[in-house]
C-alpha positions as CSV (number, residue, x, y, z in Angstrom):
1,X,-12.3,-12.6,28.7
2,X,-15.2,-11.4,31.0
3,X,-18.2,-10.2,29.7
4,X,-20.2,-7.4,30.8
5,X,-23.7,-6.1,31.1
6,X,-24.1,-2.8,29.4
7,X,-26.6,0.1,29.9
8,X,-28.2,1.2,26.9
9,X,-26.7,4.7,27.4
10,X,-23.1,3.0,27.5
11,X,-23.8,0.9,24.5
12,X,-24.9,3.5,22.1
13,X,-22.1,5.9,23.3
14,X,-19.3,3.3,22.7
15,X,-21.2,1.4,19.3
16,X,-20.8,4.8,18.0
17,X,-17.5,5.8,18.5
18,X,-16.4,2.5,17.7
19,X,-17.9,2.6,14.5
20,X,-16.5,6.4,14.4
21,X,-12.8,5.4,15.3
22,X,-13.3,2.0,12.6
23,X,-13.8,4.7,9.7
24,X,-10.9,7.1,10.9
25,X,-8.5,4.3,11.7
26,X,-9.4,2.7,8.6
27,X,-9.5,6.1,6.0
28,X,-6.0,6.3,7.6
29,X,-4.8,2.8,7.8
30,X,-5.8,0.3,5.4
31,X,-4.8,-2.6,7.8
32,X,-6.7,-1.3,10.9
33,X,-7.3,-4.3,12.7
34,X,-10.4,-4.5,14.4
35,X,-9.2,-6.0,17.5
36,X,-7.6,-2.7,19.0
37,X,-11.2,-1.1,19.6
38,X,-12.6,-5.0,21.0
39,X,-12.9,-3.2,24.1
40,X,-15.6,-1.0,22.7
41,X,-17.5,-3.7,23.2
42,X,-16.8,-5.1,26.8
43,X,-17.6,-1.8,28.7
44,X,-18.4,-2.1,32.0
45,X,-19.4,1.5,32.8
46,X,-22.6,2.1,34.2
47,X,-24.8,5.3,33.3
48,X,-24.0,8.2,35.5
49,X,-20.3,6.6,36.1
50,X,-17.6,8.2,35.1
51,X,-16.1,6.3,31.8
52,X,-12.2,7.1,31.5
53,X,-10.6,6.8,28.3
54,X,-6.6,6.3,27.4
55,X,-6.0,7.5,23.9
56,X,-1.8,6.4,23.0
57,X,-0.9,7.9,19.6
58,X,2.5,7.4,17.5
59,X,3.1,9.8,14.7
60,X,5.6,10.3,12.2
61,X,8.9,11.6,12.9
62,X,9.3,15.4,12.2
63,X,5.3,15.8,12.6
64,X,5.8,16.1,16.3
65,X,4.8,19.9,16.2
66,X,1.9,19.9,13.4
67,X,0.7,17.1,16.0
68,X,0.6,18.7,19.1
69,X,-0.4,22.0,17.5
70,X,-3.6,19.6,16.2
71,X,-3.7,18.4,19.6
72,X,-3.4,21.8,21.6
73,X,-6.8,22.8,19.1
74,X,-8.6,19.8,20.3
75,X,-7.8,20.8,24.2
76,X,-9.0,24.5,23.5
77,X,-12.0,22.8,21.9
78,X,-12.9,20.6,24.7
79,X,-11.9,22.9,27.6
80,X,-14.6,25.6,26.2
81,X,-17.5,23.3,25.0
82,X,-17.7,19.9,27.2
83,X,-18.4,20.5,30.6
84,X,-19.2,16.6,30.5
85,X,-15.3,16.0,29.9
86,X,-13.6,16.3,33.2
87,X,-10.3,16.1,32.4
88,X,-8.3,15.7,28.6
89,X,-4.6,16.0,29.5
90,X,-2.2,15.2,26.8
91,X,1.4,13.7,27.5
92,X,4.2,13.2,25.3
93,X,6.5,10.5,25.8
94,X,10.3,11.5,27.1
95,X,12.3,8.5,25.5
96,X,9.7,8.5,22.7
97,X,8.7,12.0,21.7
98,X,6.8,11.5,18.8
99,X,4.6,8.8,20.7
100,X,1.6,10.9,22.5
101,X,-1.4,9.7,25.2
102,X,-4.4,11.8,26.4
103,X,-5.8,10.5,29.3
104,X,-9.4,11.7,29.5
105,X,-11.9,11.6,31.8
106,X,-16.2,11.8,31.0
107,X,-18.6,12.2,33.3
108,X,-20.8,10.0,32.3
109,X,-21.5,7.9,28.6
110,X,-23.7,10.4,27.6
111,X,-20.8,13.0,27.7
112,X,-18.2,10.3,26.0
113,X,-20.8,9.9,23.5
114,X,-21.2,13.7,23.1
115,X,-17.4,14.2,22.7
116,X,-17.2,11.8,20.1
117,X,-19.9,13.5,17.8
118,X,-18.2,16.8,18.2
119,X,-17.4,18.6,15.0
120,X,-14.1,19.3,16.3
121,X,-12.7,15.4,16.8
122,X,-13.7,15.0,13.5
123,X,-11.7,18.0,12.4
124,X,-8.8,16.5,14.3
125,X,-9.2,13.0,12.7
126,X,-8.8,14.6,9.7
127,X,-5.8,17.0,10.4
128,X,-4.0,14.1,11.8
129,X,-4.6,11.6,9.2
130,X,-1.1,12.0,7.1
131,X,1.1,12.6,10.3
132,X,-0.2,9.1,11.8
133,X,2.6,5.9,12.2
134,X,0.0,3.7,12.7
135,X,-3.5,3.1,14.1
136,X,-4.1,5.1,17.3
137,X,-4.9,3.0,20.5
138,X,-7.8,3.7,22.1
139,X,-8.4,1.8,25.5
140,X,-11.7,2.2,28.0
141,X,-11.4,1.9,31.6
142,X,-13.7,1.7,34.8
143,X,-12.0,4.4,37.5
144,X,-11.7,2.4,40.8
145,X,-10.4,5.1,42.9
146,X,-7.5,7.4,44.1
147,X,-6.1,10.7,45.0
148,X,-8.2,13.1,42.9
149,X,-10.5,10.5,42.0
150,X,-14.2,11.2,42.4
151,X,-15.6,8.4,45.0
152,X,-17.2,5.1,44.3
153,X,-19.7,3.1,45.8
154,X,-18.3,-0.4,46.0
């Protein structure tokens, strides 16, 4: 496993929604194992980067629509009052359709540490606690580059 160097910025944003997403995953599963948010705390974003986030999320069978209607609120939310979120595009899986992922994009920590405090991911934590099978994933990522990707400096 590599290591890296964190900004401060970057290590307060992800500290705090790791500990955020520990006390969701665990209010909702008893057996959250702390190893699917390890990445937390190997970040290699630096501030003013752009930190992208993969978010894959199983729910029950039958709770598909309360879900994406949970969901859809969230989007509305973010779409209005984060200018720091770039994108936050939910997908729903075609063989699996009660498995969903948002890929989302921040502009920088500061904004991934904003979205996190929001009133409004709390609210959805909390609406989506009994339609959950299972502990969300939650992955970080560096962007590297690509078509509609916003250019690096190598």
């Amino acid at each position: 496993m590599i290591d890296f160097e964190l900004s401060d910025a970057v290590r307060v944003a992800c500290d705090y929604y790791h500990r955020f997403a520990e006390k969701q995953m665990r209010s909702i599963s008893p057996e959250f194992d702390e190893r699917a948010h390890e990445s937390f705390a190997r970040v290699s974003s630096s501030k003013g980067e752009p930190m992208v986030v993969v978010a894959k999320i199983k729910v029950k069978q039958g709770y598909e629509t309360e879900a994406e209607e949970a969901f859809r609120k969230q989007i509305d939310f973010v779409t209005r009052e984060e200018p720091g979120t770039l994108l936050y595009v939910l997908h729903r899986g075609r063989k699996q359709r009660s498995t969903f992922l948002f890929y989302e994009k921040y502009a920088d920590a500061e904004a991934f540490d904003r979205h996190g405090k929001t009133s409004a991911i709390q609210a959805l934590f909390k609406a989506i606690q009994g339609l959950l099978d299972g502990p969300p994933s939650i992955e970080l990522y560096d962007e590297l580059g690509g078509k509609g990707s916003t250019p690096l400096q190598p």
